[in-house]
N, C-alpha and C positions, 0 to 999 in steps of 0.2 A: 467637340471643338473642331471646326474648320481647320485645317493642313495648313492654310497661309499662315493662321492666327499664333498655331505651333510654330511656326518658324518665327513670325516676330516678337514674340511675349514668351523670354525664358529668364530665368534668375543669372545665370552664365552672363544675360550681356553687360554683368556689374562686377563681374568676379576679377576683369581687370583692373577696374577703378579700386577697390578693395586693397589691393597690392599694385601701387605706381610703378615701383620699382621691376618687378615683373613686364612691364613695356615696353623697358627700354630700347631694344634689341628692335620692335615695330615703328619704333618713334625716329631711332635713328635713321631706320629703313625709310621712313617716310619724307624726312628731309635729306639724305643723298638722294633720292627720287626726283624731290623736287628741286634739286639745285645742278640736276643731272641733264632734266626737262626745262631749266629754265628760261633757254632762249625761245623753244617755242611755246612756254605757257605763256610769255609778255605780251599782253594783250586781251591775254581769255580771260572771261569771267569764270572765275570754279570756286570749289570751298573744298579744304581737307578737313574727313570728318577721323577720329580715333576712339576706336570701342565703340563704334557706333555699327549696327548689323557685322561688321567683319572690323580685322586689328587696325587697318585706316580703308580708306577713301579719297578717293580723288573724284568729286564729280564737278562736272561740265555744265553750264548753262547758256540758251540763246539771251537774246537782249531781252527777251519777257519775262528771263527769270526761268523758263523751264529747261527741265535737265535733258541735254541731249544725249551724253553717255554718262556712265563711270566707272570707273577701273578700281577693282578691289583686290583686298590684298591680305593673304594669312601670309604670314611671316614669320618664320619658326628660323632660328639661329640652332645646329646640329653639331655634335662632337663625332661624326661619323657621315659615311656618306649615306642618300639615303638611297631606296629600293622598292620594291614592288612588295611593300609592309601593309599593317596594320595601322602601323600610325598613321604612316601615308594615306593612306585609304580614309583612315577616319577624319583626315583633311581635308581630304577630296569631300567625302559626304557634307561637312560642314559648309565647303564652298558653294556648293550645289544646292543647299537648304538656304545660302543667301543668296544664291541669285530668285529663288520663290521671291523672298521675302525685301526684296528689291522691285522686283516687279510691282508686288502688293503694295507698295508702302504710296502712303496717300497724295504726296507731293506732287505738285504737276507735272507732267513731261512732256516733251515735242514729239511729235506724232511720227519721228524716225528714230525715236530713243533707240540707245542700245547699251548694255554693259558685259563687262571681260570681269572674268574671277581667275586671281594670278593666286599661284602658290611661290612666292618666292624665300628663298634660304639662303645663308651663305658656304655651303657646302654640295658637291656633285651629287648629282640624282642620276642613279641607273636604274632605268626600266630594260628589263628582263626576262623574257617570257619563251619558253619551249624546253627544249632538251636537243643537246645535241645527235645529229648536225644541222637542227632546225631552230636553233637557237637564234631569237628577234633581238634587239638591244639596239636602246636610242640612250646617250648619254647628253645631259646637258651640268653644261661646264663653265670655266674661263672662251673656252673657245666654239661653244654651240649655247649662247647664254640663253635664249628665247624659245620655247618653243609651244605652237599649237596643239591641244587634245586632239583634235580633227587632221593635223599632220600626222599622227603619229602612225607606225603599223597597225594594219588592223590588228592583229594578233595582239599585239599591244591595249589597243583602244579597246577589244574583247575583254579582255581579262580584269583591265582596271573598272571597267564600265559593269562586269558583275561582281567584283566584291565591294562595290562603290553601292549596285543594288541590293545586297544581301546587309550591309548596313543603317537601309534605309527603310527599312519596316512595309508601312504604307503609302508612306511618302514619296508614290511610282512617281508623279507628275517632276518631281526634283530632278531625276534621270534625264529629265529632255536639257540641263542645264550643261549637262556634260562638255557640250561642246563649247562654250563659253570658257573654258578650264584654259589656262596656259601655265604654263612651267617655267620659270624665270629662277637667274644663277646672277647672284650680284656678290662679287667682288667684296667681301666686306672682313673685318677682322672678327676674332674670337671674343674681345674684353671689350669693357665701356670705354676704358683710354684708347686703346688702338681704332673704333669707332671712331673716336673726338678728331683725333689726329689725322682720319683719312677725311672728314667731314670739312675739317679745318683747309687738307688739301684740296677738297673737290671743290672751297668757296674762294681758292686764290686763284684756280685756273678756271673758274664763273667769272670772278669778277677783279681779274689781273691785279693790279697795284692801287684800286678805288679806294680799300679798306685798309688802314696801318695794321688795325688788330684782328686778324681772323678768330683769331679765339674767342673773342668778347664778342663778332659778331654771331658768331657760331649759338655761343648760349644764349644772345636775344632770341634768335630764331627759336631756339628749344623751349623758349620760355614761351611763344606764343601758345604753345601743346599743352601746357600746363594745365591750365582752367578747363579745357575741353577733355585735358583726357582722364581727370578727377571727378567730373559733371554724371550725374547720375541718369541713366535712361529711366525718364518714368515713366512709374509701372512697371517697369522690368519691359519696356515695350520700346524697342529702335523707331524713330519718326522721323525722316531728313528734315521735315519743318522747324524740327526742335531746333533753333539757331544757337542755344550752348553746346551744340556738340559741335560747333563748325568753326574753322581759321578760313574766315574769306581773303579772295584772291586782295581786293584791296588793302585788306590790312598787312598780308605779307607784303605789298608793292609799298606800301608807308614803310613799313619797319625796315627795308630795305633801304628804302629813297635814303631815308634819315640817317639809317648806318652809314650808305655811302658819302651822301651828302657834307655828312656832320666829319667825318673822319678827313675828306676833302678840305674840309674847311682849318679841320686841328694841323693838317701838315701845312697849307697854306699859309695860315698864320702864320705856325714855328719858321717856314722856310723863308717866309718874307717880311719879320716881324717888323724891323727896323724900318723897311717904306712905307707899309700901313699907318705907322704909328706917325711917321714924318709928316705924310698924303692929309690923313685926316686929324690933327692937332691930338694923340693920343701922346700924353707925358708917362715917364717911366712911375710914377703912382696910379694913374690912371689903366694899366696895360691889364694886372689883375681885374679888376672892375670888369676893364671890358670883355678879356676873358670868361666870363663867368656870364654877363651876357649874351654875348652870342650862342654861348654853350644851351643855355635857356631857353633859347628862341626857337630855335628847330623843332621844342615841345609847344611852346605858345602859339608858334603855326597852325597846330592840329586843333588849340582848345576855339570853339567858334564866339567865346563871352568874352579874347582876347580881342577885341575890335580893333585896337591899334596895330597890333602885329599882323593879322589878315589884313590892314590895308595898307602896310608895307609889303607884304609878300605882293598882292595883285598891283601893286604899284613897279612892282620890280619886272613883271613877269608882261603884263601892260607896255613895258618898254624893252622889250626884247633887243631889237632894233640897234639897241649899243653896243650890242657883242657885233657890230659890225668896225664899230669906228673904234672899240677898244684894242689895245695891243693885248693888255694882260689883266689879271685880277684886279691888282692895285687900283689901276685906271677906271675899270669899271667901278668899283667900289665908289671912288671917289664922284665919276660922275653923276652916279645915282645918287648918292647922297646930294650932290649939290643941286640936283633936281627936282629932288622930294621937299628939299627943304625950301626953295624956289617958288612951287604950285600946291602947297599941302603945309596947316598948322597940326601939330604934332604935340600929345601931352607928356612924350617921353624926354628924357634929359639928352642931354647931343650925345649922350657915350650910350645911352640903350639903344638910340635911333639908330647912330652908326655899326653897333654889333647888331641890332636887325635886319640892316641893309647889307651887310658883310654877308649874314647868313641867306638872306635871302640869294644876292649874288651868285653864292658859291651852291645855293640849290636851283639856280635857274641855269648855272653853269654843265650841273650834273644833270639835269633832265635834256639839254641841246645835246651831249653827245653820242 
């Protein structure tokens, strides 16, 4: 058997799917990553892959679809700091047999591809090499959080680089991977709650006062990891084509719109419930109803067999133009509605038209700013 084919084809790449629960600690890692990174991921196409070649993935693609880089990621959470170990090492090797098997894998790539293999932890790593008074040592910490294989001492990069070889059998050609290696220290807690709660903090200072409930949006996000990180490699063989192992960038960019969007919309209301209801002829029987429609719409946006609801949203979005002459929501609302209803017959009841133009509003509201 070919050296690549060893690297892609092992029973291990389902051993995480087996035990979800065992994830965790990657999964969380992978959404503060990406809520860390999220000002400058808006805009790139990527997909995050989990258990797929390594604990996640982050790759990158141009506009044809092929992968420019991507940044992998073993992720071990430690009750100790770590060293110039065995386990470490046997990390290392791991990393270095997926970058083989990264290269190999059949998916198209741009002719300047490139990919980084991070080991990151939430505990300090000292490297440590000599005896004194020739004693090397590079620490990465709270306050040296990043650091290159190729930065490192040689003396350092020596040492890690042959017991990184002496665990790699025949598998010389892995070696040239080395320098791809980075060593990354993220900040994170010891338990799944203290996780939630710094996750929860890290999506108030993303995304300031958009979201009433951090928490609830917290677990949508977790919930997208779900499917993909239960999803079976077949054959025992990692394939970035396989699209169930992938959360594309556009679907976190919906589930986001929608949380922020929807939650915009929920304070909205409550804050302004009394005008809305004046503005647009909503009676205090009618307010539940309408409630409960607009709630609804944000999802029949997405479905493409809701034809009435997409040509309210493009209808709304179509007329941009009124966020000039509007003061406030209220106003907007109202205009658009007296607009649609103006140039456009409609098979919905005036209280679903209006919580669809409410919702539309208030996402045409959140995508201007």
């Amino acid at each position: 058997m070919e050296v690549g084919a060893m690297a892609n084809v092992s029973k291990s790449l389902n051993a995480g799917v087996h035990n979800a629960t065992g994830i965790e600690f990657q999964k969380h890692c992978a959404l503060f990553l990406l809520l860390d990174s999220y000002e400058k991921l808006k805009g790139k196409k990527y997909f995050i892959c989990l258990e797929h070649h390594d604990d996640f993935l982050f790759c990158f693609q141009n506009d044809n679809g092929e992968l420019t880089s991507i940044d992998a990621y073993q992720a071990k959470k430690s009750s100790g700091k770590w060293g110039v170990s065995d386990e470490l090492c046997d990390i290392l090797r791991k990393l270095v047999e997926v970058g083989v098997a990264l290269k190999e894998d059949s998916i198209q790539k741009d002719k300047c591809y490139s990919h980084a293999l991070h080991f990151v932890t939430n505990d300090a790593i000292t490297l440590r090499v000599g005896s004194k008074p020739k004693v090397v040592t590079t620490t990465i910490n709270q306050s040296n959080n990043w650091v290159e294989f190729i930065k490192l001492d040689k003396k350092i990069r020596d040492c890690l680089e042959e017991k990184v070889k002496n665990k790699l059998g025949l598998n010389f050609t892995a070696l040239d991977e080395v320098e791809n290696i980075k060593f990354c220290f993220i900040d994170f807690g010891k338990t799944r709650q203290g996780h939630i709660e710094q996750l929860i903090g890290k999506f108030i200072l993303t995304f300031n006062n958009k979201v009433k409930d951090p928490n609830a949006a917290i677990h949508t996000l977790l919930e997208l990891f779900r499917e993909i990180e239960t999803a079976f490699n077949q054959g025992y063989k990692a394939n970035l084509l396989d699209k169930k192992k992938r959360v594309e960038s556009d679907v976190i960019d919906k589930a986001l719109n929608i949380i922020t969007s929807q939650q915009m919309a929920f304070e909205t209301w409550r804050n302004q419930k009394r005008y809305f209801a004046k503005s647009l002829g909503i009676n205090l029987i009618q307010q539940k109803e309408f409630e409960l429609h607009f709630n609804n719409s944000f999802d029949l946006f997405k479905d493409y067999h809701q034809a009435e609801h997409i040509k309210i949203l493009s209808f709304v979005r179509n007329n941009i133009q009124l966020l000039e002459s509007c003061t406030d929501e209220v106003m907007l609302v109202e205009e658009m509605f007296k607009k649609f209803k103006s140039e456009n017959n409609s098979q919905l009841s005036d209280i679903e038209l209006k919580a669809a133009v409410f919702a539309a509003c208030i996402e045409l509201i959140n995508h201007h700013e």
